[in-house]
N, C-alpha and C positions, 0 to 999 in steps of 0.2 A: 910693430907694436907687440909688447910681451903678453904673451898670452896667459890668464888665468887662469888654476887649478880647476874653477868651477867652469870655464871655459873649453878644457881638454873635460874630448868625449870619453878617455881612457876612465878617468877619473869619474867621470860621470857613472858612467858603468860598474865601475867597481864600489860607486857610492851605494848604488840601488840596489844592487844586487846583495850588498852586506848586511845593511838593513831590512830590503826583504826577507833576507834570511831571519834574523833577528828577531824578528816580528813574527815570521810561521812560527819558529820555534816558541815563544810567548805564548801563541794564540795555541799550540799542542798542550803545550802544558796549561794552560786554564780549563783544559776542557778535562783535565784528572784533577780532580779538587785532591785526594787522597797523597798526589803527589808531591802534588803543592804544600801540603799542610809537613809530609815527610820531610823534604829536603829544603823547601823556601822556610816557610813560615816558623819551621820552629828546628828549619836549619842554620843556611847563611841569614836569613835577616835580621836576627838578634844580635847577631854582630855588625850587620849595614847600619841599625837603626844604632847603638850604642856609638859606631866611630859618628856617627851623623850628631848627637847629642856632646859627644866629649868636645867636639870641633866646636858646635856651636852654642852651648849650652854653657859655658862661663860668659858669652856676652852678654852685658846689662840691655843689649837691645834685641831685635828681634832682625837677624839677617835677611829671612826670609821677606821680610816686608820690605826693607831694603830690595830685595831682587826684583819685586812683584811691580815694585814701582819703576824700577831702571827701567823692565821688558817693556813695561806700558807705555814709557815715557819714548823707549826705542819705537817700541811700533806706531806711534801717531808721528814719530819723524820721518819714520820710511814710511809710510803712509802716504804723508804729505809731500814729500819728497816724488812719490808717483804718479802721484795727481798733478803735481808741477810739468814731468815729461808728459804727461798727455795732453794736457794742457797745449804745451808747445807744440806736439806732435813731431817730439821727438825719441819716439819709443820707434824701435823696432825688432825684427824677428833675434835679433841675440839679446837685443837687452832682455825682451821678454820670456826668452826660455831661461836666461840667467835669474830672473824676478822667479820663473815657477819653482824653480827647481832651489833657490835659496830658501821659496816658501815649505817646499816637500822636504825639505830637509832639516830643515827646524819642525817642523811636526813631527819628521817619523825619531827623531831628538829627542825633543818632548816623551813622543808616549814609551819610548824606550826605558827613559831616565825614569821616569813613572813609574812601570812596570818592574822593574829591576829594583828602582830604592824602597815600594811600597805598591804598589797599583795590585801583586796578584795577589796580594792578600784579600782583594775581594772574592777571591775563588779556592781560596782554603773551604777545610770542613769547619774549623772556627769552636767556640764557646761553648754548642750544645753537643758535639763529639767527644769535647775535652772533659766533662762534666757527666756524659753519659747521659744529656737529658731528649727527651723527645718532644718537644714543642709542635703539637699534630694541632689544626685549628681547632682552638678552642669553644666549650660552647656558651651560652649565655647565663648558666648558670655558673661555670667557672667564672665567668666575668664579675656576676654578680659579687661571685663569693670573695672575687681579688678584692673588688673596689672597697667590701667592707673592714676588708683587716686595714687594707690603705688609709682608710679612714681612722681609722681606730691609731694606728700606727703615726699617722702624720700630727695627729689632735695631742697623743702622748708627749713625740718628741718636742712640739713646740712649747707645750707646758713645761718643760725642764731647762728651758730658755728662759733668762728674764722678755719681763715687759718689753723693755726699752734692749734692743738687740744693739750689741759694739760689737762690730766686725773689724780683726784684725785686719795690717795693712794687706797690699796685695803681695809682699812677696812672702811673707808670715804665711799666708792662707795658700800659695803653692808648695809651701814647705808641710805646712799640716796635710795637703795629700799626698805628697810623697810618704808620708809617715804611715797614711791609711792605707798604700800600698804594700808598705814594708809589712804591717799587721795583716793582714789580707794573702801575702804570699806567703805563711809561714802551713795556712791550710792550704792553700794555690802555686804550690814554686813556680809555677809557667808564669804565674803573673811578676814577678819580680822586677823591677823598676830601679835601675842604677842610673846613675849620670841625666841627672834632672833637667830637661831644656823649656821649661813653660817660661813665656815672655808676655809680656802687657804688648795688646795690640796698638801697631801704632796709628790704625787709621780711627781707632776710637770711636766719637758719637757717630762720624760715618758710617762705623758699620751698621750701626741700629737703622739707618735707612734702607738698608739691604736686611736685614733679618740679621743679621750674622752675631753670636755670639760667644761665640767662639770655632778655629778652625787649625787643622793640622796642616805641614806645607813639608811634602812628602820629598821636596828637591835638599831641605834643610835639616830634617828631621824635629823642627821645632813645633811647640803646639802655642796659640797665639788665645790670647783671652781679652775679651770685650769688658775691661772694667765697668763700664757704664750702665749695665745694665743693673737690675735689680738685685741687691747685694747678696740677697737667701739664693738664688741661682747660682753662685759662683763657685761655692763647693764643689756642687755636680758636676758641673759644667767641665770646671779642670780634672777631677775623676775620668768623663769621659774623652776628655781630650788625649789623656796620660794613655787609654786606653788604646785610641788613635795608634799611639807613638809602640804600644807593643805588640801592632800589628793586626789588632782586629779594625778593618777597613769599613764594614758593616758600620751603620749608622745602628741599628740595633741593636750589634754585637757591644760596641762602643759604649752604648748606654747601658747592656747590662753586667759589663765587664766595672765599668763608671760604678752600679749598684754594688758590685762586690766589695770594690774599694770603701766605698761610702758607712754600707750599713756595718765591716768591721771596724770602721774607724772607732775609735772611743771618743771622738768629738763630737758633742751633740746640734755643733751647729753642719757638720753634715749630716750625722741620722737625719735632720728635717729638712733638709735641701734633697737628700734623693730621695723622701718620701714622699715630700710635694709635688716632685717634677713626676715622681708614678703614677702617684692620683692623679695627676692633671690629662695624662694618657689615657688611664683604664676607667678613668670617669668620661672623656672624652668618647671614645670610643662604644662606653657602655649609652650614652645618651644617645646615639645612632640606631643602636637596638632599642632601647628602651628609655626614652627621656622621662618618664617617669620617676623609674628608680633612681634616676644620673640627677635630679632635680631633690628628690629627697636625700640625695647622699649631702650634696650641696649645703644643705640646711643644718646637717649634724655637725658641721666642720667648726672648729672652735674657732671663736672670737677674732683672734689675733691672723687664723689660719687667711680668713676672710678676707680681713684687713690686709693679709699680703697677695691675695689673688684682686684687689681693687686696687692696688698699686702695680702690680700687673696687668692687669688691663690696660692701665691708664700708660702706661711705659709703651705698649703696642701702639694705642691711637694716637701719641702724641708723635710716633714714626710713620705714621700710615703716608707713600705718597705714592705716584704715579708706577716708578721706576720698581719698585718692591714687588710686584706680582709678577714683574718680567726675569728678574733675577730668581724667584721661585722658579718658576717655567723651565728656566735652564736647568737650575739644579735640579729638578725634578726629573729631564733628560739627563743630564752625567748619571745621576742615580743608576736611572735605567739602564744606561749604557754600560754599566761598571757593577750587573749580575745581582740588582735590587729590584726587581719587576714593578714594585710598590711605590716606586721615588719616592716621593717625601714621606708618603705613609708607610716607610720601610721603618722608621724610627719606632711607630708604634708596635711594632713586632717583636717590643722586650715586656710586653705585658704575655704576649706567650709563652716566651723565655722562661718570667716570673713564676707562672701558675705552672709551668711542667717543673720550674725547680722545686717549689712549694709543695709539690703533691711527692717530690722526692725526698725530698728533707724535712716534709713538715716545717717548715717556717720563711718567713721573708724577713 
């Protein structure tokens, strides 16, 4: 009988051993954020991320969701496929070291390809190094003083909107932020944004059972967007997605790299999509401290403003099911595991962002 590759212990050995290696060296380097930021981040991966977009960024579809789905579809066949031999009882000691070690080796795979095409960016210095800002915890009077200009700021924008809001199509409205980028990098060159790959998600109303509204697929370099969701979202949303794609890994970085794109946009249907999504944080947030003031802010918020936080709501309840708190859960773990101690609440940590930019520039 011919013996397998995965079968010769030669090979065995020289598997684990490669990849062990691999992986110290990964896990050295995330532990020097500085070096990271030097030679990754805004070394070679500006150019990983751009061959990743030029490859896949002319297709009308989204490859990556294509892959997400083949992997899934593979693994509930091998899956089932090994419940079959036990079933029979006919597994034994090579099949089953063949079984671990094809598992060990598509993970250390995985986190490899991860790490290399995108993963250490979550161990850069990131946005507030680049910028020179210091985001020290905030205290409750910054908070205050955010959520009021927010207000002020989100009431404006949507007054320079008609009543009746037309939102261009979706590929129009990926085209208008790359524009916001290009206007955006002229004060930011690091932010610069060539080779456009934003796709319409293909798992669509699905994802709103899962929370998802958009998300980057860092094997692809594609960013995917949740058309179905509430239309005044979708600006931002692909802002921070685009943010994703140039490497800020941070959930908060993302969002306020998203905010830079958005508020130099000269489109006023993003001024008020990331002014919304800000208030909806630093108001959030501030009602934790103080639902007082988070309850009168509420009340100041113009007519229309209203009107699209009750169609938001109603967009959440009408997803609300079982399986949704579970998939939080997780992501809430990756989070943490990928140098965000905050999971989910890592996102809110660009209203700190915000108030140490604001107190440097005077404006938001």
């Amino acid at each position: 009988m011919k013996k397998t590759a995965i079968a010769n212990p030669a090979f065995l050995w020289v598997t684990i051993i490669g990849f062990s290696l691999i992986i110290v060296l990964i896990k050295v380097l995330s532990l020097n954020p500085h070096l990271v930021e030097k030679y990754y981040s805004t070394g070679i991966y500006p150019y990983i991320a751009q061959t990743f977009r030029v490859l896949f960024g002319w297709l009308p579809f989204s490859f990556g969701d294509l892959l997400y789905t083949a992997a899934a579809l593979y693994a509930v066949i091998k899956l089932y496929k090994l419940l079959i031999i036990i079933r029979r009882k006919k597994i034994n000691f090579l099949l089953f070291r063949r079984f671990v070690f094809k598992v060990a080796f598509l993970l250390a795979l995985i986190y490899v390809c991860f790490n290399v095409f995108w993963g250490l960016n979550y161990n850069r210095l990131g946005i507030a190094h680049q910028l020179n800002l210091s985001p020290d915890e905030h205290t409750q009077t910054d908070l205050r003083m955010i959520t009021a200009i927010l207000v002020q700021k989100v009431n404006e924008s949507r007054r320079r909107l008609d009543t009746v809001v037309v939102y261009p199509l979706w590929k129009e409205m990926f085209t208008r932020a790359q524009a916001a980028y290009e206007v955006t990098s002229k004060e930011f060159p690091f932010l610069e944004y060539k080779a456009r790959s934003v796709k319409r998600s293909m798992y669509g109303r699905g994802g709103n059972y899962f929370g998802f509204l958009g998300y980057y697929n860092p094997f692809t370099g594609e960013s995917q967007l949740n058309l179905t969701q509430p239309r005044f979202l979708i600006p931002f949303v692909t802002c921070h997605e685009i943010g994703h794609q140039l490497g800020y890994a941070s959930e908060s970085e993302a969002n306020f790299v998203g905010y830079l794109a958005a508020v130099h946009s000269t489109d006023p249907l993003f001024q008020y999509s990331v002014y919304f999504d800000l208030y909806r944080y630093a108001n959030r947030e501030l009602f934790v401290r103080d639902s007082i003031a988070a309850k009168n802010n509420s009340r100041l918020l113009d007519t229309l403003v209203k009107k699209d936080f009750a169609e938001l709501r109603n967009f959440y309840k009408k997803y609300q099911n079982p399986f949704e708190p579970v998939v939080h859960s997780f992501y809430d773990k990756y989070l943490k595991a990928n140098q965000q101690d905050k999971g989910i609440e890592s996102y809110n940590y660009v209203i700190g962002l915000l108030i140490a930019y604001h107190k440097k520039y005077g404006k938001i």
